[in-house]
TORFI-604612 format. One record per residue (C-alpha): x, y, z; residue number from 1. Coordinates in steps of 0.2 Angstrom, whole numbers, plus 5000, padded with zeros to 4 digits. Layout:
BEGIN
+------+------+------+-----+
|   c1 |   c2 |   c3 | num |
+------+------+------+-----+
|    X |    Y |    Z | NUM |
...
+------+------+------+-----+
This chain:
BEGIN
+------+------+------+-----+
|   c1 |   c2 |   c3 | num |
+------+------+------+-----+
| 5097 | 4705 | 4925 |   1 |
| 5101 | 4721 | 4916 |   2 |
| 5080 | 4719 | 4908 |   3 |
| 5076 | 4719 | 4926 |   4 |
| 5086 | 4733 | 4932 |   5 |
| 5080 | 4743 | 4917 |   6 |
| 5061 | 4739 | 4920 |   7 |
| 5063 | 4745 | 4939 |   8 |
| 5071 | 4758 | 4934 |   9 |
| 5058 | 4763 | 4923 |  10 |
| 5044 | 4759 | 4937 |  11 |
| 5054 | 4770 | 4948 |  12 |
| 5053 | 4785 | 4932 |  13 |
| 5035 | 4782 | 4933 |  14 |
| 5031 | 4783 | 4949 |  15 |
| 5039 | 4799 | 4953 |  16 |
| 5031 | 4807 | 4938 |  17 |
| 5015 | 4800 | 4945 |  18 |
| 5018 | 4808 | 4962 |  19 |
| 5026 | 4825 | 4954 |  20 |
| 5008 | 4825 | 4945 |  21 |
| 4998 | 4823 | 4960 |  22 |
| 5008 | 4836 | 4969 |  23 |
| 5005 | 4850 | 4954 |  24 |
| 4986 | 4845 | 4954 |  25 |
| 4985 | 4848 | 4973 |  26 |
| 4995 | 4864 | 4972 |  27 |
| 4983 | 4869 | 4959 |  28 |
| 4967 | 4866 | 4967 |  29 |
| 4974 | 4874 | 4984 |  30 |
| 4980 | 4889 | 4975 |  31 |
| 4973 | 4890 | 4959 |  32 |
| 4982 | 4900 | 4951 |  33 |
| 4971 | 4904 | 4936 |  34 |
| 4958 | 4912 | 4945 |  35 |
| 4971 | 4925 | 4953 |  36 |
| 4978 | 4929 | 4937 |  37 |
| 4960 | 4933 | 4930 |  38 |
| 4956 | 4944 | 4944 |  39 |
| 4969 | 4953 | 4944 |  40 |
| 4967 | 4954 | 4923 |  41 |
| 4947 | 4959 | 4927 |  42 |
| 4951 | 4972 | 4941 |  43 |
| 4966 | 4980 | 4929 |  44 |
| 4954 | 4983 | 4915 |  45 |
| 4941 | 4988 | 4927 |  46 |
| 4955 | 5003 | 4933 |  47 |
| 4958 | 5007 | 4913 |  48 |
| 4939 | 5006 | 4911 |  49 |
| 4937 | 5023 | 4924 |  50 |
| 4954 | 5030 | 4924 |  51 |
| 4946 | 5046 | 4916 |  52 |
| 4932 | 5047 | 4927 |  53 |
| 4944 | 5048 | 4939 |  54 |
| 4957 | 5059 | 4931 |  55 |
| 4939 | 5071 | 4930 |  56 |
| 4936 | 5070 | 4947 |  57 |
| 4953 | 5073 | 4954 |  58 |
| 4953 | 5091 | 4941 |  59 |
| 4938 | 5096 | 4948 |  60 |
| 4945 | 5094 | 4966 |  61 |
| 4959 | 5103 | 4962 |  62 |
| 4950 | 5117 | 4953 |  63 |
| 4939 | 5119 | 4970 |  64 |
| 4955 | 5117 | 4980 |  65 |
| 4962 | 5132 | 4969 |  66 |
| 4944 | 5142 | 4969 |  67 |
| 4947 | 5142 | 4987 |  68 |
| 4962 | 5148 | 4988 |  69 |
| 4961 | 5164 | 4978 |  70 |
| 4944 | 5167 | 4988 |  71 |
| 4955 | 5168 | 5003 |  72 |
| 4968 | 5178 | 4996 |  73 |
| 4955 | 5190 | 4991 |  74 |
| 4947 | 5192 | 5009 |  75 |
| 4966 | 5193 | 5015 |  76 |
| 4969 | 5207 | 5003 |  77 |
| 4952 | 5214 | 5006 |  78 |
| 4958 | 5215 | 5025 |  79 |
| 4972 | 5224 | 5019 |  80 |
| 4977 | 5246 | 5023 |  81 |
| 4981 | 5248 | 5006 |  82 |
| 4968 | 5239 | 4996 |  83 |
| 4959 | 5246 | 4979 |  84 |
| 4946 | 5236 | 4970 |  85 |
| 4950 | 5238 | 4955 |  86 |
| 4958 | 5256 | 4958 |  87 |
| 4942 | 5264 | 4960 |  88 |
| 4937 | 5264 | 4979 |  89 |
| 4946 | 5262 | 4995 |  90 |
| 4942 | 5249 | 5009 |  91 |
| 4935 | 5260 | 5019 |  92 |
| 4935 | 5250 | 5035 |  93 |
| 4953 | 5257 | 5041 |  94 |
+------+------+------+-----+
């Protein structure tokens, strides 16, 4: 009786590994797992690959942005009652 119990037992281990197995497999298929960790490897490289292209780009914006704004300040000063260029003539527009 107790060799009975024992082989059921046993059967009963077995089959729920068997149907934890199948459940991991179908998970895994559905999933996968594998490839979103390599994608997400890929594009991480990818970003590393061109981060100082990018770095590049964004100090050439910034260098137009500032470009810009010392040309406006200069028409603003220009604009000006009191302005000298340079100490050597008047804006003679006022």
């Amino acid at each position: 009786m107790a060799k009975a119990s024992a082989a059921a037992s046993l059967q009963n281990q077995i089959y729920k590994f068997i149907g934890f197995m199948n459940f991991m497999v179908a998970y895994i298929k559905k999933k996968n797992p594998i490839k979103h960790v390599l994608s997400n490897t890929v594009s991480y490289v990818k970003e590393l690959a061109t981060m100082k292209k990018k770095l590049k780009r964004i100090q050439n914006m910034i260098n137009y942005e500032k470009y810009k704004y010392k040309k406006t300040e200069l028409i603003l000063a220009q604009n000006q009652e009191h302005f000298f260029l340079n100490g050597r003539s008047i804006n003679q527009t006022r």
